[in-house]
N, C-alpha and C positions, 0 to 999 in steps of 0.2 A: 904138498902139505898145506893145509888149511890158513892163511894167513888174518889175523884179525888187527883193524883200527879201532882202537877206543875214540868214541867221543866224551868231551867233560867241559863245561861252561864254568868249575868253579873247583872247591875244595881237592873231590877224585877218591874220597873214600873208598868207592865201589871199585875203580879205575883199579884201586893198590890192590884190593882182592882179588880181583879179577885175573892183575898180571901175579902173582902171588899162587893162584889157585893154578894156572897151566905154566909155572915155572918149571922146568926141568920134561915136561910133555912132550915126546917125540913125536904126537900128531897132529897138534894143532898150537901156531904162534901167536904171541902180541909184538907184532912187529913197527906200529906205528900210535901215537897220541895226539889229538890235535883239539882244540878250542877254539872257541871265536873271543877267548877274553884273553887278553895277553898280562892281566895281573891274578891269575885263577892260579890257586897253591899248584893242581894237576901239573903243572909247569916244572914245579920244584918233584915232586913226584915221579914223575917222568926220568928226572935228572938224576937220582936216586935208585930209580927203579933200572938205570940205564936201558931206555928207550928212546927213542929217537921222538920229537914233536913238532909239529907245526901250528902255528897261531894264524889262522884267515882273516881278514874284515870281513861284513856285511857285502860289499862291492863284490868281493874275491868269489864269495859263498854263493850268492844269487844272480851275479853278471858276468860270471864266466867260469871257465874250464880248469878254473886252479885246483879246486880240490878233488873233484873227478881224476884228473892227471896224474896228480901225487898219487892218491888210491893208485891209480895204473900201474905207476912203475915202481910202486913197492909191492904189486904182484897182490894187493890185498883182495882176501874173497869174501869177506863177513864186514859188517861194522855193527858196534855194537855201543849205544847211545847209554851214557851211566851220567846223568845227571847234567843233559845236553837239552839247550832249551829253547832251540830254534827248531822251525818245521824243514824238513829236508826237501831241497829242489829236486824239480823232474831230473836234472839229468844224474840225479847219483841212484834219485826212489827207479828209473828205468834200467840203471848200468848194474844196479843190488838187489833185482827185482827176487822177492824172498829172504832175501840175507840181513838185512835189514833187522835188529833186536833194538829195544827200547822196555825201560821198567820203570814204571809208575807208583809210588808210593802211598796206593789206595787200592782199593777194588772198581777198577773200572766196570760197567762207562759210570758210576756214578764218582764226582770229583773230580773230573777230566778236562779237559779242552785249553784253552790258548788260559794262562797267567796260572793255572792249579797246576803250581810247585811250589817245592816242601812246604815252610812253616803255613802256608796259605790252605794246603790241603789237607794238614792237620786241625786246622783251626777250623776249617769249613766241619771235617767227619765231629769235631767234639761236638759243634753251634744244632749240627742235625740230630743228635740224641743218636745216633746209630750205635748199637751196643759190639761191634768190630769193624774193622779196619781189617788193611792188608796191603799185600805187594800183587801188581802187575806185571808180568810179562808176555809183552807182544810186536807181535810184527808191526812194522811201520809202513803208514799208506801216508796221503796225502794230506790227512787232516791231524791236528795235537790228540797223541791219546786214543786213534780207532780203528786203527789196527788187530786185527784175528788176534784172538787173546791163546797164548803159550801154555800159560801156567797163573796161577793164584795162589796164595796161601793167606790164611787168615789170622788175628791175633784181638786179644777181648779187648774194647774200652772197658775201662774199671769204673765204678763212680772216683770224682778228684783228677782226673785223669789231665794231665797237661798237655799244651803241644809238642814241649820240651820230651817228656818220659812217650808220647805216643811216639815221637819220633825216631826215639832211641829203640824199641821195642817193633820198628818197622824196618830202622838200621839192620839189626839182627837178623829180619826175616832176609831181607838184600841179600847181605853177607855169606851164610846159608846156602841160599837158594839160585842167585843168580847166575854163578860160574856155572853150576852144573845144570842147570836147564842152557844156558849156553853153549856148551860141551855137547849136548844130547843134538841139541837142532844142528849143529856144526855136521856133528857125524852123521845125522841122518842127510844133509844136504850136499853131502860130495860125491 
């Protein structure tokens, strides 16, 4: 059966849906949660959620085999990044090569690359007059954000439009759309 790690640097909005949406799913798990922030709610979430988690440093993450490892012997065959905001090292983007999901809170590529998350990347789509917005889902390579794009959906700026209300209104699109475009790539890749 399919095993999946969430990743999450902070709150885990997504993370709860996520595990919430394949709860009771006899073909594919969330069997593991992990962060590089050891004060990120996902923690409390996790705990809640009864899931198992682990917290990394930077050291752990980039100069060595800890969290490849862990993936290992929890049998994990997906990960799946929800609001994860470091760039992934060769040896997890080589051990995951395709499995790999990340979803971005704009329509890439435009909004994208190293520091465009959340209130930033809302703030940017208002400053450019662009009259929609949307969610990203895609695979992950080696650079923030450019990875073979999955899925899109789109949602109007209004005129008045905040970062606050455009954000809540891209929440929705996440919430929605994420589990089950993760589901689909899951089952098409085993």
């Amino acid at each position: 059966m399919p095993s999946l790690a969430l990743f999450a640097s902070g709150n885990g909005s997504n993370v709860q849906r996520i595990v919430e949406y394949f709860s009771g799913n006899p073909h594919i798990g969330i069997d593991l949660i992990l962060t590089n922030n050891p004060r990120a709610y996902v923690l409390e979430r996790a705990r809640n959620l009864k899931i198992p988690s682990v917290v990394f440093s930077r050291k752990e993450f980039y100069g060595s085999n800890y969290v490849p490892d862990i993936l290992a012997v929890q049998n994990i065959s997906h990960i799946v990044l929800a609001g994860f905001l470091w760039l992934i090292p060769e040896n997890i983007l080589s051990a995951f090569q395709g499995k790999i999901l990340n979803i971005h809170p704009a329509l890439l590529p435009k909004y994208g690359g190293k520091g465009m998350y959340g209130t930033r990347v809302h703030q940017a789509v208002l400053a450019s007059g662009d009259p929609e917005s949307g969610i990203t889902i895609h695979y992950v390579n080696e650079k923030y954000d450019d990875g073979q794009i999955i899925f899109q959906s789109r949602c109007p700026v209004i005129p008045g439009e905040t970062p606050e209300t455009l954000a809540e209104k891209i929440h929705q699109l996440e919430y929605r759309h994420f589990p089950e475009i993760i589901e689909s790539v899951v089952k098409k890749s085993r």
